[in-house]
BATIPA-590478 format. One record per residue (C-alpha): x, y, z. Coordinates in steps of 0.001 Angstrom, whole numbers, always signed. Layout:
+---------+---------+---------+
!      c1 !      c2 !      c3 !
+---------+---------+---------+
!       X !       Y !       Z !
...
+---------+---------+---------+
This chain:
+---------+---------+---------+
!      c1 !      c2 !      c3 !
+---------+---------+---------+
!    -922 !   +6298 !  +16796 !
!   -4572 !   +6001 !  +15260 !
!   -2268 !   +7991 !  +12142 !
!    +286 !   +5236 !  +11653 !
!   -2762 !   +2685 !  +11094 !
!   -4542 !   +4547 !   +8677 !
!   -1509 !   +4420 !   +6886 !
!   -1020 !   +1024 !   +7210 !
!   -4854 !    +639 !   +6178 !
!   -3928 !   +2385 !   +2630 !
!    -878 !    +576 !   +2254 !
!   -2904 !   -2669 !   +2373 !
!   -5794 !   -1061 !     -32 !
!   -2755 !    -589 !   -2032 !
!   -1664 !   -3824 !   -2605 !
!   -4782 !   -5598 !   -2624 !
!   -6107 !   -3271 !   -5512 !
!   -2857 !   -3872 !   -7188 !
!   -2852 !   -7405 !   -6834 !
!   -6497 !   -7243 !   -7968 !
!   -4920 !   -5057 !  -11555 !
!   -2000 !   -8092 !  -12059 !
!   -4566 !  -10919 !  -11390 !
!   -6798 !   -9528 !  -13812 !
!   -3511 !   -9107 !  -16325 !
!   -2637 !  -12436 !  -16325 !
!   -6243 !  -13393 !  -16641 !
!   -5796 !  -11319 !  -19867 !
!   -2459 !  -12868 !  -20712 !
!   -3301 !  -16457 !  -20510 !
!   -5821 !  -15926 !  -22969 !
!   -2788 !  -14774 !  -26112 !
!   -1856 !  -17119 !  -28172 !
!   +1985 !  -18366 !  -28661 !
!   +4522 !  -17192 !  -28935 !
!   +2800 !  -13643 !  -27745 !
!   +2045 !  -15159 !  -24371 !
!   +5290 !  -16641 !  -23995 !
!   +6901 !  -13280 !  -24720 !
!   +5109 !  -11341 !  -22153 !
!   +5573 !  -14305 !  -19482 !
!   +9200 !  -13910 !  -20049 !
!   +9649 !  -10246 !  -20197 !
!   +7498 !   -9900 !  -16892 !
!   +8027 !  -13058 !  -14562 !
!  +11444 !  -13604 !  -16315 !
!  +12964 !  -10470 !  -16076 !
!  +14551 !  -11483 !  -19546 !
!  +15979 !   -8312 !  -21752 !
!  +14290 !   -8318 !  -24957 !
!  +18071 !   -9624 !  -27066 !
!  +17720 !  -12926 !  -24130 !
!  +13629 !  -13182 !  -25237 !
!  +14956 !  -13498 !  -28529 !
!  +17641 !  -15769 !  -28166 !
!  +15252 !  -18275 !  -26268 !
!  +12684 !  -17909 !  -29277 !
!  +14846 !  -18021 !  -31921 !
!  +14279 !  -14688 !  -33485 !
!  +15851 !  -11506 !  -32955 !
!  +15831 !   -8731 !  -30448 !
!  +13189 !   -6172 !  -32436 !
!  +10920 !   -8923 !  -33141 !
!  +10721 !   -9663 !  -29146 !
!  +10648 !   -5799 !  -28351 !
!   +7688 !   -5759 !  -31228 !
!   +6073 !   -8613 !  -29984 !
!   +6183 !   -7305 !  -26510 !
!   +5056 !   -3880 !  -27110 !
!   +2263 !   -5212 !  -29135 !
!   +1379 !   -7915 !  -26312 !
!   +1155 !   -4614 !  -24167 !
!    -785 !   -2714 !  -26211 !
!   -3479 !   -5728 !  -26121 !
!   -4069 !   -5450 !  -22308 !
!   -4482 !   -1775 !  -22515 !
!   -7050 !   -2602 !  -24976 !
!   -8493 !   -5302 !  -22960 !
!   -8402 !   -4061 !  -19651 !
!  -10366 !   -1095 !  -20425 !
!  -12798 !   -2642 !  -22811 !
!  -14288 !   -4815 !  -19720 !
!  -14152 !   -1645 !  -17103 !
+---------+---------+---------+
């Protein structure tokens, strides 16, 4: 029994340390400018494909995937530079 609540313990650690990693994401997020923050809000809250992203923005499907993966590549950045 005292087994099943140490799991339960860790799963909770779990998810508070994760939800700890995506508040501090978005923290990072809202502070992109447009249309970068847009893109990443839609790719991750919108579950939008990146041809949709680029319908809704007027462009094209490589310029969302490239905005994206360079929206991405600015958290990694980000994130570790304050830990």
């Amino acid at each position: 029994m005292s087994q099943q609540g140490g799991e339960d313990e860790t799963e909770f650690e779990n998810v508070v340390f994760e939800k700890a990693e995506v508040l501090e994401i978005y923290k990072i997020l809202h502070t992109f400018e447009e249309p970068l923050r847009e893109v990443m809000y839609l790719r991750l809250n919108g579950n939008f494909t990146f041809k949709e992203i680029g319908e809704i923005m007027g462009k094209d499907e490589n310029w969302a995937r490239v905005t994206f993966y360079r929206g991405k590549q600015r958290v990694r950045k980000e994130s570790h530079h304050e830990m």
